[in-house]
Each structure stands twice: as structure tokens, then as C-alpha cells.
C-alpha positions as CSV (number, residue, x, y, z in Angstrom):
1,X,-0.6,-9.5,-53.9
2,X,-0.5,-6.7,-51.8
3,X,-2.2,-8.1,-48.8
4,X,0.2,-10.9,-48.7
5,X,3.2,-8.6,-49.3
6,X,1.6,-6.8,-46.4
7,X,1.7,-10.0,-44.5
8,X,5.3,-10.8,-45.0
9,X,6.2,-8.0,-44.2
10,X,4.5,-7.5,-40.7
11,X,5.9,-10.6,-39.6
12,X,9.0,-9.9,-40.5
13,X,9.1,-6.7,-38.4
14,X,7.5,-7.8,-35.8
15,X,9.6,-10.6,-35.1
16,X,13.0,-8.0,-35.7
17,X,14.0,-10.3,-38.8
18,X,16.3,-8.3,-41.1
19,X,15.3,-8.3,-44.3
20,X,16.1,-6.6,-47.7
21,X,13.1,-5.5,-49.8
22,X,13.5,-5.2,-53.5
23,X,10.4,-3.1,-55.2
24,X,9.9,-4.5,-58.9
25,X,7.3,-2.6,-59.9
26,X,9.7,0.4,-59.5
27,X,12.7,-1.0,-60.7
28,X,13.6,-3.4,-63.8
29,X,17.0,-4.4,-61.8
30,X,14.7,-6.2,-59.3
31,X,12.1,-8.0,-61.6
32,X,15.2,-8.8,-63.6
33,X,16.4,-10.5,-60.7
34,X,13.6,-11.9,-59.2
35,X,12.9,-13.6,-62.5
36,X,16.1,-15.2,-62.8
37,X,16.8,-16.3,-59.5
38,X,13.5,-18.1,-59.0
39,X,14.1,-21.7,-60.0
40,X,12.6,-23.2,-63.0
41,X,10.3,-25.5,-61.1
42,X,8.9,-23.0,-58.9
43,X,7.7,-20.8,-62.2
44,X,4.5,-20.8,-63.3
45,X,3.2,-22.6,-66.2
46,X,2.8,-19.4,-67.9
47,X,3.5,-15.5,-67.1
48,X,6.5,-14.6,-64.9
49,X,6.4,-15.4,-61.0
50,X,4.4,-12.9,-59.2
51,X,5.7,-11.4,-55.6
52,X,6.0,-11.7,-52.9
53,X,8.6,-14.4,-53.6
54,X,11.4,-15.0,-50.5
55,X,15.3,-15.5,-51.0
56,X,17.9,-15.5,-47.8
57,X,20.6,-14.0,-49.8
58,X,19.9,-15.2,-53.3
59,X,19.0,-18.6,-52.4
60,X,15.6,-18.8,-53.2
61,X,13.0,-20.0,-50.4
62,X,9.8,-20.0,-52.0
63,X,6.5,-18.2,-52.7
64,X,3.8,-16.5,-50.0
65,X,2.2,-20.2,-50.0
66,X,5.5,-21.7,-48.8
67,X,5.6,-19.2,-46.2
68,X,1.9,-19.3,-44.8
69,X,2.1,-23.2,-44.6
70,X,5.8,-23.0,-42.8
71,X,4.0,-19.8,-40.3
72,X,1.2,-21.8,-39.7
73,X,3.6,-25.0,-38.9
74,X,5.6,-22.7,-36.5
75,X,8.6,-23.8,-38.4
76,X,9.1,-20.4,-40.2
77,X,12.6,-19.6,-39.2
78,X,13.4,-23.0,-40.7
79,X,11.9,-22.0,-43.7
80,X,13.9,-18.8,-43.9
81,X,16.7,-20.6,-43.0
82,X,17.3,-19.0,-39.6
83,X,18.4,-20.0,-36.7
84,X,15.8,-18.0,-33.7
85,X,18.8,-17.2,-30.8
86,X,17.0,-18.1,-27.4
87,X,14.8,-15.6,-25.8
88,X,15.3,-13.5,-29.3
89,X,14.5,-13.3,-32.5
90,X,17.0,-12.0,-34.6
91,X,18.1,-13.5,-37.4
92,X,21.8,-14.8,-38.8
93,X,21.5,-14.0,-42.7
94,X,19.9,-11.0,-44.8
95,X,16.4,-11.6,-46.1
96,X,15.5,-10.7,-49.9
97,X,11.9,-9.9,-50.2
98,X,10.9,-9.5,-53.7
99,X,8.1,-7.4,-53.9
């Protein structure tokens, strides 16, 4: 988990993205939220969803999986539901990274 929260992260700064990250191992608030804003179908069978999970404001995007596959599609900003400015690469909208 941590490796792939790493990942997320790295990218995210690298490419200037804004972003919000919300610890939930350190706070209940965030795991509370987390586990109610990720949609039903996207839970796992059994157990609570595990981070890193992605939201651009508290529309929920999807998993690390999601966010590999879209990265290694080069259709990432899509997938966070950004538009990449030309010559930049700043997003519109304030990324939730659930951690």
C-alpha cells in the first residue's frame, strides 16, 4: 500500500497536480469518509476498501489499479478528470487522495 501511495503521490507532484491528501490511519474523519464515499460496486467483497483510493472533489475516481492502467494509457488526466492546459500541467479541480 505504501509503495503505491508513494506512487500516486510522485506523480502527482511531479506533474504540479493539486491535490488534497487525507491520512486515515491518523484520523477516523477520513476513513469515515473514504468508506462512505467509495461506491458500492467498487468495495470489496469483504473488509473495507484499502488506500490509495482517488476522488476529484468527492466524486470518486477509483482505486491505484484504475490509476496505473489510465498512467500507462497516457489518459491520466482524463481519469482524474482534468483538463492538462497546453504546455502545462496544472490542474482545474482539487484532488482527494485517500491515504
Amino acid at each position: 500500500i505504501k509503495k503505491q501511495q508513494q506512487d500516486v503521490l510522485g506523480f502527482l507532484e511531479a506533474n504540479k497536480i493539486e491535490f488534497e491528501e487525507k491520512d486515515i490511519a491518523a484520523n477516523e474523519e477520513n476513513r469515515k469518509w473514504m468508506r462512505e464515499n467509495v461506491p458500492e460496486d467498487s468495495r470489496p467483497a469483504s473488509g473495507n476498501p484499502l488506500p490509495p483510493r482517488l476522488f476529484n472533489d468527492s466524486r470518486y475516481l477509483g482505486d491505484y489499479n484504475a490509476f496505473f492502467e489510465a498512467r500507462e494509457n497516457n489518459a491520466v488526466y482524463a481519469f482524474l478528470g482534468l483538463t492538462a492546459p497546453p504546455g502545462s500541467k496544472v490542474g482545474e479541480h482539487l484532488l482527494t487522495l485517500s491515504l
